[in-house]
C-alpha positions in Angstrom: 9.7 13.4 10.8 10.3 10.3 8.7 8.5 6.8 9.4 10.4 4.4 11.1 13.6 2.7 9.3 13.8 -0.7 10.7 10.5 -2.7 11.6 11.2 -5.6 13.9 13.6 -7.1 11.7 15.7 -5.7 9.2 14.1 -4.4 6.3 14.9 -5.8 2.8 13.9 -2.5 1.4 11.4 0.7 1.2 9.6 2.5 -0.9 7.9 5.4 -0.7 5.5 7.5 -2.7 4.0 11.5 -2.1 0.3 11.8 -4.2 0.3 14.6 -6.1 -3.0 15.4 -4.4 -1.9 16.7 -1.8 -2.7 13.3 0.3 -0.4 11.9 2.4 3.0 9.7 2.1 3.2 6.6 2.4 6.5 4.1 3.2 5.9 0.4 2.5 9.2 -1.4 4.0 9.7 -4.9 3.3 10.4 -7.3 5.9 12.3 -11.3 6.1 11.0 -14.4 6.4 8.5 -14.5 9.7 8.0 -11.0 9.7 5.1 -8.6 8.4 5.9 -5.9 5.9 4.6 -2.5 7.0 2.7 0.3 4.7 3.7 3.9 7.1 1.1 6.0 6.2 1.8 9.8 7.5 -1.0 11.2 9.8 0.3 14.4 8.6 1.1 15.7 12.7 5.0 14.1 12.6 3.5 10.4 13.1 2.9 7.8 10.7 0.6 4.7 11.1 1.3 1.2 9.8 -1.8 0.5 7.7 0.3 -2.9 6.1 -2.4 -5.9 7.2 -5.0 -3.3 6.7 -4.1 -3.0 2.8 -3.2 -6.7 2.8 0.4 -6.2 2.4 1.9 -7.2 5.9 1.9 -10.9 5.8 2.9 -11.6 2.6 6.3 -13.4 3.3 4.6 -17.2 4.1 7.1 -20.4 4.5 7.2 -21.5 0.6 6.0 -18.4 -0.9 9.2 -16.5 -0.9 9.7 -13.3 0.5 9.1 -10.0 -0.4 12.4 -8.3 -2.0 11.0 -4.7 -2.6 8.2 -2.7 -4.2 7.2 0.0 -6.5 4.7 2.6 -6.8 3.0 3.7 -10.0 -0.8 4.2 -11.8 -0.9 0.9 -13.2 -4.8 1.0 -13.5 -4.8 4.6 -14.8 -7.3 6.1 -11.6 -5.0 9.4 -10.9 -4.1 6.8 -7.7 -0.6 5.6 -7.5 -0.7 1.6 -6.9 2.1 -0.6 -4.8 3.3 -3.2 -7.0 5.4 -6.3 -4.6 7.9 -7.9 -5.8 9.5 -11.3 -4.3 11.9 -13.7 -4.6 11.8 -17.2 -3.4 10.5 -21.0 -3.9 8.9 -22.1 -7.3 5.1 -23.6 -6.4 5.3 -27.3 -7.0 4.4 -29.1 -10.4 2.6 -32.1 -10.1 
């Protein structure tokens, strides 16, 4: 069973990563302005749980922030681990 494909508003993109542990998937699908990503992690009985505000990646699209475009998954701190990396597009912060 795959996670779901469209979280309350349509997705900008997914991702989605296996460990080579033997660990579970995990989807992170990237949501618009207003709306919290999700991070589908698979229970490994046909469901999969949204774990996104639990890993701190739901509500990362804030008015002025930008929004999040997509994401990637990789060891970027070299623990055997594989890592979500966010990427966004959007507003510049202010200069003063």
């Amino acid at each position: 069973m795959s996670p779901p494909t469209s979280p309350p508003s349509a997705p900008a993109s997914q991702s989605r990563t296996s460990t080579t542990t033997g660990g579970p998937t995990c989807t992170f699908t990237s949501s618009r302005f207003g709306s919290d990503n999700a991070l589908y992690l698979n229970q490994q009985d046909g469901t999969f749980r949204d774990v996104g505000a639990q890993a701190g990646v739901a509500s990362l699209n804030r008015a002025g922030e930008g929004v999040s475009m997509g994401a990637v998954w990789g060891d970027y701190d070299n623990d055997g681990l594989e890592d979500l990396f966010v990427y966004k597009w959007g507003y510049q912060p202010a200069v003063p």
